[in-house]
Kinemage of the C-alpha trace (Angstrom):
@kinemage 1
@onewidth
@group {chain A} dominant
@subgroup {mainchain}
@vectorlist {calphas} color= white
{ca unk a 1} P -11.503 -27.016 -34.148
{ca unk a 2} L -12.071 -27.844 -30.558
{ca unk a 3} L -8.844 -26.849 -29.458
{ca unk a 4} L -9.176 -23.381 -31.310
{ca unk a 5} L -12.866 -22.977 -29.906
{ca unk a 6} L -11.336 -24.167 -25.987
{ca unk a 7} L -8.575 -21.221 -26.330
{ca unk a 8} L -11.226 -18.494 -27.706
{ca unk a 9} L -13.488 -19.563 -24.583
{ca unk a 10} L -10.416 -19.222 -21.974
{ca unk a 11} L -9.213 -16.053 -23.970
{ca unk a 12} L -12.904 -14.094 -23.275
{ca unk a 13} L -12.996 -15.320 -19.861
{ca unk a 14} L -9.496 -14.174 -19.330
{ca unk a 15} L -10.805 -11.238 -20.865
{ca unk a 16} L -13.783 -10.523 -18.783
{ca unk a 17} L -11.740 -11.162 -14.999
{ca unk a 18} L -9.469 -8.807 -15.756
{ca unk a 19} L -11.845 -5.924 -16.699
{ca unk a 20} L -14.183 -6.631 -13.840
{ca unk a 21} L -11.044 -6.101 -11.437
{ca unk a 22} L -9.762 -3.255 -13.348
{ca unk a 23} L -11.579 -1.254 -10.846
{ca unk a 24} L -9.533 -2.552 -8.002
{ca unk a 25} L -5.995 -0.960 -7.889
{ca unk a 26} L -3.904 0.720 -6.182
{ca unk a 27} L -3.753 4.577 -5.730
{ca unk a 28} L 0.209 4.576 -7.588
{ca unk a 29} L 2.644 1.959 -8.969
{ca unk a 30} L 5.719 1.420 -10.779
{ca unk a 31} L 7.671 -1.263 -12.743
{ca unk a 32} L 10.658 -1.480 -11.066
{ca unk a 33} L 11.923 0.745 -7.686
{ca unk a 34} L 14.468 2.917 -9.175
{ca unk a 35} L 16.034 3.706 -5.403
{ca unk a 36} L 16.114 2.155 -2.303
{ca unk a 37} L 17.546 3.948 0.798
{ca unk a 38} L 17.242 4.593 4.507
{ca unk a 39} L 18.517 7.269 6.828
{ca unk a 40} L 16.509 6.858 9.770
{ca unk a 41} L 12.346 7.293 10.681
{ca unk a 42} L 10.674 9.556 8.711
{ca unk a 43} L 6.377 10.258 8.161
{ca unk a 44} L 6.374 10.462 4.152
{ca unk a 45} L 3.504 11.619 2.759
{ca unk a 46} L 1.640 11.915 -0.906
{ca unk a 47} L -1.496 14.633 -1.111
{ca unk a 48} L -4.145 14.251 -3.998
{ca unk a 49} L -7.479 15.040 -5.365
{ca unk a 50} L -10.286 12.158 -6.361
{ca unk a 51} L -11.276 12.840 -10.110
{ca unk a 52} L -14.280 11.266 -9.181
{ca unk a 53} L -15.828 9.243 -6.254
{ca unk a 54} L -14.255 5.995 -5.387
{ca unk a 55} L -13.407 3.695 -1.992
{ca unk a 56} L -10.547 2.487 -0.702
{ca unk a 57} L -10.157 -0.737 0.602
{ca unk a 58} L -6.507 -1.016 1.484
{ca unk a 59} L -3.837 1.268 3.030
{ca unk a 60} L -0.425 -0.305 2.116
{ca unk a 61} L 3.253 0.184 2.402
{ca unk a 62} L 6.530 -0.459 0.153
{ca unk a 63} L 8.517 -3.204 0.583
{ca unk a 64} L 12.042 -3.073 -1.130
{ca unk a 65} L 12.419 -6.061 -3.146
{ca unk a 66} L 15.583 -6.944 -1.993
{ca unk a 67} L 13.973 -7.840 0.821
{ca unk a 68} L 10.869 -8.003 0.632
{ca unk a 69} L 10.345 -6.331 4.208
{ca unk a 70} L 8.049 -3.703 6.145
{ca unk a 71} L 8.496 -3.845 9.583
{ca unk a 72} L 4.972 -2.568 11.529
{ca unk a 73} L 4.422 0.497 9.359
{ca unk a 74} L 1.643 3.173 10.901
{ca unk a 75} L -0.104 3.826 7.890
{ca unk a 76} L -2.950 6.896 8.097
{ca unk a 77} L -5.049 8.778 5.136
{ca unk a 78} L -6.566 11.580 5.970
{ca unk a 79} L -9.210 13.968 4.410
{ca unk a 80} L -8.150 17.476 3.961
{ca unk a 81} L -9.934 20.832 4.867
{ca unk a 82} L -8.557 22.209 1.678
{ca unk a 83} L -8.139 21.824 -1.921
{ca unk a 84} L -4.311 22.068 -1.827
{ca unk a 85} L -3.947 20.054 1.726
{ca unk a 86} L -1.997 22.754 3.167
{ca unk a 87} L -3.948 23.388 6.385
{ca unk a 88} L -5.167 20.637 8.525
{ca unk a 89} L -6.631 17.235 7.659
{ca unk a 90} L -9.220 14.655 9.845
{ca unk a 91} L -8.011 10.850 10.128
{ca unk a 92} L -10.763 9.013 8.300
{ca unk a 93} L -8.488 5.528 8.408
{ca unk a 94} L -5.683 3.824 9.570
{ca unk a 95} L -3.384 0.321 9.699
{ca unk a 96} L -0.431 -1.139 10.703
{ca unk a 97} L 1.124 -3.337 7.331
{ca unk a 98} L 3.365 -6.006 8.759
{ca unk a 99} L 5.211 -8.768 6.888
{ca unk a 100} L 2.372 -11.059 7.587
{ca unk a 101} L -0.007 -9.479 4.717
{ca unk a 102} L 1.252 -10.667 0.985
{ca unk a 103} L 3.164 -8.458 -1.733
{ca unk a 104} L 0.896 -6.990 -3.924
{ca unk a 105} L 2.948 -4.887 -6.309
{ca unk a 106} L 6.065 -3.632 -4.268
{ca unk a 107} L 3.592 -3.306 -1.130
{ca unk a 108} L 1.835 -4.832 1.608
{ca unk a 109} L -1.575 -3.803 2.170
{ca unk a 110} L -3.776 -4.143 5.258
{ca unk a 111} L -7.962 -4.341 4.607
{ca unk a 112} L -9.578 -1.436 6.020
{ca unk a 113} L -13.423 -0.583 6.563
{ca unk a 114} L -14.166 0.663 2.958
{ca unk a 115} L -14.264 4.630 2.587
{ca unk a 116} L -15.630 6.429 0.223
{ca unk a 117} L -13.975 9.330 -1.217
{ca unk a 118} L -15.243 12.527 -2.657
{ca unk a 119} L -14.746 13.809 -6.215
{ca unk a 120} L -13.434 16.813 -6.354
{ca unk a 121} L -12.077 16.516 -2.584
{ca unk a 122} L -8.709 16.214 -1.224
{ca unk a 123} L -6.532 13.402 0.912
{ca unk a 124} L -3.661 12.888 2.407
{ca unk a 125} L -2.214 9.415 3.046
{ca unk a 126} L 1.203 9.251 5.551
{ca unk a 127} L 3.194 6.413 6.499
{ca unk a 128} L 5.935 5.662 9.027
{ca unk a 129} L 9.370 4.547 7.441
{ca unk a 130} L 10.513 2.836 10.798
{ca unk a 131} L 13.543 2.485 8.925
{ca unk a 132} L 12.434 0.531 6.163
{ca unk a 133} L 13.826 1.406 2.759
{ca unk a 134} L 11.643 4.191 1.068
{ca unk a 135} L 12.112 4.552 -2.903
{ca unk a 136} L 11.766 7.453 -5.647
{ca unk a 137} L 12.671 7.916 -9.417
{ca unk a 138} L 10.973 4.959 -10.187
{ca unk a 139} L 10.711 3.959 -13.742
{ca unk a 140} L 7.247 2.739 -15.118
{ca unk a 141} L 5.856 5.329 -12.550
{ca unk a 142} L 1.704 5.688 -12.929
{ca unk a 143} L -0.718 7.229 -11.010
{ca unk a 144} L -4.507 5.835 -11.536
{ca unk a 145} L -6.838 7.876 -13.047
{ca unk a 146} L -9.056 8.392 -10.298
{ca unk a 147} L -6.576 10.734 -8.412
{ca unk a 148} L -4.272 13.256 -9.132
{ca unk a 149} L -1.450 14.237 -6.925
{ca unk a 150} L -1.081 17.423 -5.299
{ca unk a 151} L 2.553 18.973 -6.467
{ca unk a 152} L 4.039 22.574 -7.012
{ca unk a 153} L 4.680 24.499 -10.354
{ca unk a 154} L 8.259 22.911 -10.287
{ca unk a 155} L 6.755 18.974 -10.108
{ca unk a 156} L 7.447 18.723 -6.465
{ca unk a 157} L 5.306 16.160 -4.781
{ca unk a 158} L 7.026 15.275 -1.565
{ca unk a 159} L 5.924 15.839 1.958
{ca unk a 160} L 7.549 14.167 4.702
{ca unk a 161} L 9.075 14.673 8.166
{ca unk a 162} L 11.393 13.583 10.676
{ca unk a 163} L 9.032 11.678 13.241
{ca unk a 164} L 8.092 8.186 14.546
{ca unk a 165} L 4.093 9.413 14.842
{ca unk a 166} L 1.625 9.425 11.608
{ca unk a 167} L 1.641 13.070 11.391
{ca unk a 168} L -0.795 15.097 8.630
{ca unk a 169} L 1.788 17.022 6.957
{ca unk a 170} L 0.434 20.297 5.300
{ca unk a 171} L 3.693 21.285 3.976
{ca unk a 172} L 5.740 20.608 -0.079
{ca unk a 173} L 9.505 19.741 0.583
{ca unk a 174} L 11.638 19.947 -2.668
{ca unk a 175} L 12.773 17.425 -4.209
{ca unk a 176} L 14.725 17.248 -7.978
{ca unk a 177} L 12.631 18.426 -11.103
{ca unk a 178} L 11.146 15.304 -12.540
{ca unk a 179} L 11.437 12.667 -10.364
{ca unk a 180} L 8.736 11.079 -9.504
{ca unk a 181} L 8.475 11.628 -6.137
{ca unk a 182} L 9.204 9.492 -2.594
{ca unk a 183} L 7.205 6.394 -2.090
{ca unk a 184} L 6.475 4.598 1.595
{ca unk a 185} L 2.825 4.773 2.076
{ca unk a 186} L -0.134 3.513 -0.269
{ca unk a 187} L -3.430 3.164 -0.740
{ca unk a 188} L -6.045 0.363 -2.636
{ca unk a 189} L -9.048 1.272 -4.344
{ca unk a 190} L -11.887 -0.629 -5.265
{ca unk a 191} L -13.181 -4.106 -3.870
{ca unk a 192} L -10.490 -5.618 -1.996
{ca unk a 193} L -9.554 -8.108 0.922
{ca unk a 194} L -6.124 -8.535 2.082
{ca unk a 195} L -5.481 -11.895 4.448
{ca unk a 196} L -2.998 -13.076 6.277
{ca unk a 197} L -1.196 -16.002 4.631
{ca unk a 198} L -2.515 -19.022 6.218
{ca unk a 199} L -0.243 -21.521 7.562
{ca unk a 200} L 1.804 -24.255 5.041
{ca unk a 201} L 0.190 -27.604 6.391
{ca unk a 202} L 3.556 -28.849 7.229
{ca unk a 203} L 4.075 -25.689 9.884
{ca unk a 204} L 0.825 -27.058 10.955
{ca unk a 205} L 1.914 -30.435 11.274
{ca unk a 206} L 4.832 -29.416 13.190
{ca unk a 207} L 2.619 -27.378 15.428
{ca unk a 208} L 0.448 -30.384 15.946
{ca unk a 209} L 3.705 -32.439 16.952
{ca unk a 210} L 5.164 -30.006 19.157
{ca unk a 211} L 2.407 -29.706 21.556
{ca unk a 212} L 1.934 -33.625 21.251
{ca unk a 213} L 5.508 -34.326 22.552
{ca unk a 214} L 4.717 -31.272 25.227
{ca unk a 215} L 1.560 -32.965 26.303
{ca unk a 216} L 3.926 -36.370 26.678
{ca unk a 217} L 6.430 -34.922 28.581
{ca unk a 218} L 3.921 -33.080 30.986
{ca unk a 219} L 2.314 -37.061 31.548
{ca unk a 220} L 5.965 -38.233 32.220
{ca unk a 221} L 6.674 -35.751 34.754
{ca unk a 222} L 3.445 -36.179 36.672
């Protein structure tokens, strides 16, 4: 009986951390990367509309699994001065994601000053490949519920161009009828801190050593 009661306990509080983070995710995410490829430095882009008003937390960017990697990418959302994001849009934040910040997902995310977006408005978030892999046609694709992405009557979704500078980018390139579009850049909404991994204690220990057997060698020499 106390074993059964013990599990119900752990179920409901299992229960109850998961909703009260449900709020906290990020902007789009998939179950596995269906591509992964690289041809050079390009700003991708993804355009949408908040269904309603929430803040981000987190800009992020993919890291292929097979590597795990993201090598300093410029990562910038901006807010748009239209509906469709096809004019001009004003920088309202902005990180570098390194390999220092964990995987969440398949990205790294970098904590921002929160901002809080407008329903009914529309964003733009770009990111710098810097030759990363970027991925598309990604099965297990969603999109959370308090966006929705800006694409054409044919499905197309991507924007991107050939540039090493976080450029807004007010213009739909084509891509193939029903994929799901081409993913670099990312963004976190809700309540969220993203830290830098803190050193193993052994790296520490070493670290300790090292500069002991400097400081030794420095006495010697004197």
């Amino acid at each position: 009986m106390r074993r059964v009661l013990a599990t119900f306990v752990i179920a409901i509080a299992a229960g109850s951390a998961i909703g009260g983070a449900a709020h906290a995710n990020p902007a789009w995410e998939f179950t596995s990367p269906g591509n992964s490829f690289s041809n050079g430095i390009w700003d991708f882009g993804t355009a949408f509309t908040a269904n309603s008003a929430v803040t981000v937390s987190g800009l992020g960017y993919y890291a292929d699994p097979t590597n795990g990697q993201v090598d300093s990418n410029p990562v910038v959302l901006y807010q748009c001065a239209d509906v469709a994001c096809d004019s001009t849009g004003t920088e309202i934040a902005s990180a570098t994601v390194t390999n220092t910040y964990a995987l969440n997902g398949h990205f790294r995310y970098v904590t921002v000053t929160p901002v809080n977006l407008i329903a009914g408005d529309s964003y733009e978030v770009v990111g710098i490949s810097s030759g990363d892999n970027y991925t598309w046609d990604d099965p297990g694709f969603a999109v959370n519920s308090a966006i929705t992405i800006i694409g054409d009557n044919s499905g197309d979704t991507d924007r991107w161009l050939s540039t090493s500078t976080p450029t807004f980018l007010n213009t739909l390139q084509g891509d193939i009828p029903g994929e799901d579009g081409i993913w670099g850049p990312d963004l976190f909404f809700g309540v969220a801190t993203f830290t830098q991994p803190v050193p193993e204690p052994a790296s520490v220990a070493l670290l300790a050593a090292s500069l002991v057997g400097l400081g030794v060698m420095r006495r010697r020499r004197r």
